[in-house]
N, C-alpha and C positions, 0 to 999 in steps of 0.2 A: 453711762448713767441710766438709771430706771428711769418707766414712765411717772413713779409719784415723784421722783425729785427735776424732774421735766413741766410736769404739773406744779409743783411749789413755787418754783420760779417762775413762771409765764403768771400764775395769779399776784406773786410778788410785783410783777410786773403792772400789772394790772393797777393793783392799787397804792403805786406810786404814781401813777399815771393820774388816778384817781384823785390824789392827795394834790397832785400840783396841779391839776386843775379846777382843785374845792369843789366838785361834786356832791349831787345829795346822797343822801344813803342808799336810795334804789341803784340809781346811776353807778354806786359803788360798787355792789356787788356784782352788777352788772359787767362792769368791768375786770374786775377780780374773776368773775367767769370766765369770761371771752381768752383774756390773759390765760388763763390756767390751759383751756382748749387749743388754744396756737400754741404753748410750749410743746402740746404733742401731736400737732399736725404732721410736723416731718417724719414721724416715725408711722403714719400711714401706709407708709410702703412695708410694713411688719405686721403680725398677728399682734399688734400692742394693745394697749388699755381702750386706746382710742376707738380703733378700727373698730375691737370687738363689740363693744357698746352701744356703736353704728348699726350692727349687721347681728340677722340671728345666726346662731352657731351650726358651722357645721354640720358636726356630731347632730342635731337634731334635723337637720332638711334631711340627712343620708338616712336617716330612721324613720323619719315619714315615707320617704322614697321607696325602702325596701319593703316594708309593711304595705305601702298600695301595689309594690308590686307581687307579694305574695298572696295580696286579696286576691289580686287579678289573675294571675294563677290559678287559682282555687275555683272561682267564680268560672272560668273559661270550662275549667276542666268540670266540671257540673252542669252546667247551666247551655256551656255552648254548642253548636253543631259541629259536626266532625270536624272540618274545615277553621271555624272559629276555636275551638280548641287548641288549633297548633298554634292559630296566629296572635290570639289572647296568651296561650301559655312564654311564646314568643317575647312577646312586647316584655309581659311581665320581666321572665327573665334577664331581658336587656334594659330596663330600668333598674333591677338588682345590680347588674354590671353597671350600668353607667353611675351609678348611684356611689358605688366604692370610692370612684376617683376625682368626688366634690372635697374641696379645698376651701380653707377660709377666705384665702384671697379670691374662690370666685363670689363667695358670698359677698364679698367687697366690691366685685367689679360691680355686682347685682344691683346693691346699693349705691354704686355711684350713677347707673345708667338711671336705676328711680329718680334720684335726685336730678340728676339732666334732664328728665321729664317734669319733673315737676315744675322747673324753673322756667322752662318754654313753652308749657301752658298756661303759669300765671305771668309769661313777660317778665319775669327777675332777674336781671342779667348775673347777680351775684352768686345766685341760686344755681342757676344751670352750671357757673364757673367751677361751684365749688363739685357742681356734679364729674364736670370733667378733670380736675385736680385728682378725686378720689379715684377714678376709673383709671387715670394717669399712673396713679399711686400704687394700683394693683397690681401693675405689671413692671415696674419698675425694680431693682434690685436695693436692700435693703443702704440705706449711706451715697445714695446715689443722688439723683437730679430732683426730689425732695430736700436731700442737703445741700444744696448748690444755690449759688447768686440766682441763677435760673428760678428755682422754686420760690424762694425769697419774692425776687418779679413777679411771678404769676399769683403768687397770695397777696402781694401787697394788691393788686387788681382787683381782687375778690374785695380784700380789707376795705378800701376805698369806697368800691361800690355798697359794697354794705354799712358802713357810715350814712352815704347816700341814701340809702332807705329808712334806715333807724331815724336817720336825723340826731344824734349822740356823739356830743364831739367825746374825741379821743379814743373813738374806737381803733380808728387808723391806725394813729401812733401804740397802743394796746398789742394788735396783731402783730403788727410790724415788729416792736420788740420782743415780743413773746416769742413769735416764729425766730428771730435773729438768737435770742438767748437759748434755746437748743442746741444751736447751731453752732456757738460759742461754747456751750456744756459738753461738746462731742468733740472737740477740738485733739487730736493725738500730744498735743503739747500737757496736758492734763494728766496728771500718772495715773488715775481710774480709766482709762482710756486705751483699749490695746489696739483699736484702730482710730482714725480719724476722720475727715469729709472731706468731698472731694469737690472744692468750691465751684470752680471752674469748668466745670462739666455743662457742654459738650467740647470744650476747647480743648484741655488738658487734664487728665484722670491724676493728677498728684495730690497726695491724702497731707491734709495739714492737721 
C-alpha cells in the first residue's frame, strides 16, 4: 500500500478517535493530523513521504558539497602556496568523492541525531525518543522492526509521553491506532500486498 493510502487511514484514524471523544474543532484536526503521521511512521525505515519531508534531499547536500568542493579547488590552486595547493586541491577533491556516496537515508540518520539533540537540551523525553526511533529507522531494512510488536512498543512510549506534554487526551490512543493500522494495511493476507510484516522480530522472522 502507498504512503497517501497509509496517510488516509491513520487521519481516518484520527478523527474517529476525535468523534468519540467530542473534541473541539482544533483538537480535531489535531488529531486527524497526528493520526495521518503515525500511519506513515513505519515506513520510516524507506525514502517515503514521511522521511523525505523530515529531511532535506539528497540530490541537493551532494550539489552543495561538490560545488564547495570545486570552489576549493580553484581557490587553492590561485590563491594557495605550493604546498597548500595540493592540500586544498586534496580536500576539495575528496569531498567531490565523498559527496557521491550521500544517501537519503543518511540524511535521515542526520535528522534523527538533530532531533535527539534537540530533545536533550530541552529535557523532552518524547523528543529525544522520537529522535532515536528515526535514527533506528535508518538503518533498519525496509518491513522490519518498524513493522513489528517491537516498533509498535517503542512508539506507543513516545505516544504516551507525548500526550504528557500536549496535555490532549487521545493522542495516545490516535498514535497507537494509526501506527497499528499500517501495520494491518501491510498484512501479506491482503491481495495488494506481495510481501507482508514480520511481527515478531527479533524472535522469529515469519511474514504475516
Amino acid at each position: 500500500m502507498n504512503g497517501t493510502a497509509h496517510m488516509a487511514i491513520g487521519a481516518t484514524v484520527g478523527f474517529l478517535t476525535a468523534n468519540t471523544l467530542q473534541t473541539d474543532p482544533t483538537t480535531t484536526l489535531f488529531l486527524v493530523g497526528i493520526g495521518g503521521v503515525s500511519g506513515l511512521m513505519p515506513d520510516m525505515d524507506i525514502d517515503g513521504k514521511l522521511s523525505n519531508r523530515i529531511t532535506f534531499s539528497h540530490k541537493f547536500i551532494r550539489t552543495i558539497a561538490q560545488r564547495i568542493g570545486i570552489l576549493m579547488i580553484i581557490y587553492s590552486l590561485l590563491e594557495g602556496s605550493e604546498t597548500e595547493k595540493w592540500i586544498g586541491a586534496g580536500a576539495g577533491i575528496g569531498i567531490i568523492i565523498i559527496s557521491s556516496f550521500i544517501r537519503q537515508r543518511h540524511m535521515l540518520t542526520l535528522t534523527g541525531l538533530a532531533v535527539l539533540g534537540g530533545g536533550l537540551s530541552l529535557q523532552e523525553s518524547w523528543l529525544w525518543l522520537l529522535g532515536g526511533y528515526i535514527i533506528l529507522a535508518s538503518f533498519t531494512p525496509h518491513r522490519s522492526y518498524t513493522h513489528s510488536i517491537a516498533g509498535i512498543a517503542f512508539f506507543g512510549i513516545i505516544a504516551f509521553q507525548f500526550e504528557a506534554f500536549m496535555g490532549i487526551d487521545g493522542i495516545f490512543t490516535t498514535c497507537i491506532a494509526g501506527y497499528i493500522s499500517h501495520l494491518i494495511a501491510d498484512l501479506k493476507c491482503l491481495p495488494f500486498n506481495k510481501r507482508g510484516v514480520k511481527l515478531f522480530l527479533p524472535f522469529f522472522s515469519k511474514e504475516f
